[in-house]
Residue frames relative to the residue before (quaternion, step in Angstrom):
aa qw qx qy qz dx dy dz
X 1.0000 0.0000 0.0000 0.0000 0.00 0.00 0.00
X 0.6913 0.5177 -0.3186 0.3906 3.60 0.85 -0.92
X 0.5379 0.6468 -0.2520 0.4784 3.22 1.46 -0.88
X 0.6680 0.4759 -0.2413 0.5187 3.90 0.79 -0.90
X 0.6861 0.4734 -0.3194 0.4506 3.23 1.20 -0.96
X 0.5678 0.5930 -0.3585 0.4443 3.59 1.13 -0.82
X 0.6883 0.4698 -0.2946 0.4678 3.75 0.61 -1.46
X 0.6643 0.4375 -0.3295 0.5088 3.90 0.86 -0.36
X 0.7310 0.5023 -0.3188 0.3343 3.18 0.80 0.20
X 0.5072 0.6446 -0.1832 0.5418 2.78 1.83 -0.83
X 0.5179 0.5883 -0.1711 0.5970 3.28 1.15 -1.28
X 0.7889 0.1956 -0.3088 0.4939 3.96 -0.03 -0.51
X 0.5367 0.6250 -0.3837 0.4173 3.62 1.31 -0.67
X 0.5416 0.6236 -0.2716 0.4940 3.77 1.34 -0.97
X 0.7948 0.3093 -0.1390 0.5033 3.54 0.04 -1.77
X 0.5672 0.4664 -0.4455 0.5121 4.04 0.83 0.00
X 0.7501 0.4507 -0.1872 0.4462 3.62 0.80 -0.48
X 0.6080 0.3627 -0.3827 0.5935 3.52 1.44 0.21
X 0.6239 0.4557 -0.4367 0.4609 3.75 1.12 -0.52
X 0.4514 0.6293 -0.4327 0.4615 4.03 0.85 -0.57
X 0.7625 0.4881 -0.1284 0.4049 3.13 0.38 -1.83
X 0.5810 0.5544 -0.2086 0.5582 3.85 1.37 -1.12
X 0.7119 0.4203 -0.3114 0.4686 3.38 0.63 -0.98
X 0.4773 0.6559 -0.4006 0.4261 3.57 0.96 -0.85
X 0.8688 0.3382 -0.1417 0.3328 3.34 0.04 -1.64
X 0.5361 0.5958 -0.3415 0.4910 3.53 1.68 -0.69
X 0.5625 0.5656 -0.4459 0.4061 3.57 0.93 -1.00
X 0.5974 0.6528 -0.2461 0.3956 3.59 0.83 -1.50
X 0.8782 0.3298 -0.2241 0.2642 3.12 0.60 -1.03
X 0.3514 0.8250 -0.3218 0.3039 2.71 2.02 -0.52
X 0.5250 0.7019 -0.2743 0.3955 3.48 1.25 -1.40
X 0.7663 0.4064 -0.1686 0.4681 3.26 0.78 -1.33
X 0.6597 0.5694 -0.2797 0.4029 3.85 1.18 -1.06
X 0.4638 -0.7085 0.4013 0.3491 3.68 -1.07 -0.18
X 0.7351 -0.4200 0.1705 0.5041 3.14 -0.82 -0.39
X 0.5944 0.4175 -0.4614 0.5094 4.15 0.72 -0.01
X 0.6515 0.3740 -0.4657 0.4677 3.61 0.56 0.25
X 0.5746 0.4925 -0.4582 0.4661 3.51 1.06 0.11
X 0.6282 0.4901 -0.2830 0.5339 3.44 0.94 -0.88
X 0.5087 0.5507 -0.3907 0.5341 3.98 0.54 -0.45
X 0.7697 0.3883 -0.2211 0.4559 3.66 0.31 -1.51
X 0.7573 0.2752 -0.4127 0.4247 3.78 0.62 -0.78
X 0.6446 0.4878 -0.5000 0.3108 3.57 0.40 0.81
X 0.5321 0.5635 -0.3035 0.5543 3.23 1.76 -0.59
X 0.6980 0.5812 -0.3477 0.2325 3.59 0.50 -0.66
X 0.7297 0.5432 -0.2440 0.3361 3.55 1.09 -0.58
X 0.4196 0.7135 -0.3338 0.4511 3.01 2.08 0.28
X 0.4764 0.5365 -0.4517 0.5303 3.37 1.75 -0.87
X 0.6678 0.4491 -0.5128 0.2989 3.74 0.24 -0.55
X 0.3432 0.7274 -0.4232 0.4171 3.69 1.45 -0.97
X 0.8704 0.3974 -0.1473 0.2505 2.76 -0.55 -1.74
X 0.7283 0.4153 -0.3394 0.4265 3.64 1.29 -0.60
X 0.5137 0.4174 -0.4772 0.5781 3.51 1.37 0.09
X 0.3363 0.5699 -0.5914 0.4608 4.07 0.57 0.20
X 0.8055 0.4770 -0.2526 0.2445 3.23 -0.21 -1.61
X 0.6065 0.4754 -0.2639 0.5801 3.40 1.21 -0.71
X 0.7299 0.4196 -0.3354 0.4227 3.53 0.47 -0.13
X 0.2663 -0.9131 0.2999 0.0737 4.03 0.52 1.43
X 0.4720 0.7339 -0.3605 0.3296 3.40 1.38 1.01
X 0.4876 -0.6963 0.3342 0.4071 3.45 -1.11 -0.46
X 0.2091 0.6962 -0.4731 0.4978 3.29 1.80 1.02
X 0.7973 0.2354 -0.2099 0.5147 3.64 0.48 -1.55
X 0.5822 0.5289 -0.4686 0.4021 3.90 0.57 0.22
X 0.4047 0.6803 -0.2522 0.5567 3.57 1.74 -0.47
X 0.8549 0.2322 -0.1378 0.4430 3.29 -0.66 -1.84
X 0.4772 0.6622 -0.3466 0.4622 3.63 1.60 -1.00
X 0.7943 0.2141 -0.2448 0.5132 3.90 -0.03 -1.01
X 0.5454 0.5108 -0.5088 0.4274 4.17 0.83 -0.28
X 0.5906 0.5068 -0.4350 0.4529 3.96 1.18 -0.53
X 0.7222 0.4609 -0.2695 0.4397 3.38 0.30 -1.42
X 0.6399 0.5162 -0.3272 0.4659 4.08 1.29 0.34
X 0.6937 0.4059 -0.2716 0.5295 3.08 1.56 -0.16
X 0.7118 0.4817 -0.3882 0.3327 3.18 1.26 -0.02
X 0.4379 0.7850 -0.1883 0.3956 3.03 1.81 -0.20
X 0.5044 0.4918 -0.3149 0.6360 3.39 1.59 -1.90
X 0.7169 0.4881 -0.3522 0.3519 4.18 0.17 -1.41
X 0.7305 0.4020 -0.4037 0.3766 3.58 0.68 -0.44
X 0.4459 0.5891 -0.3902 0.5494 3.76 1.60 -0.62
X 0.6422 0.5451 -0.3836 0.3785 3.75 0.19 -0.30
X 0.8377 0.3637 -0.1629 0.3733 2.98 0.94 -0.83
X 0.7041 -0.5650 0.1847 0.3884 3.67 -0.88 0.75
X 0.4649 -0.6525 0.4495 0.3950 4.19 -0.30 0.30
């Protein structure tokens, strides 16, 4: 059991650390994007907060709703100019 509990953590420790990292670079790009990609992001962003109370929550609900965030922020960062 402790062992499942470890790999689910790791597992949210992972997908919190690409959305950190995602947010990083989206912020960046924002600079470059207009204003519906600004508006797109301030509605998408407060899920990053979601997602770090996910992490604290060791199940396979928050490893779920965790990686379904860390897909939408992705599709949002492809949207946006290089």
């Amino acid at each position: 059991m402790g062992n499942i509990t470890s790999d689910l953590k790791s597992d949210l420790n992972k997908s919190l650390e690409s959305l950190q990292t995602l947010r990083d670079e989206i912020r960046v790009r924002l600079h470059l994007a207009g204003m519906d990609a600004k508006d797109a992001w301030d509605k998408l962003e407060p899920k990053l907060l979601d997602a770090e109370k996910l992490a604290d929550d060791v199940s396979e609900a928050s490893r779920h709703a965790l990686r379904e965030i860390v897909e939408k922020v992705k599709e949002f960062r492809s949207s946006l100019p290089s």
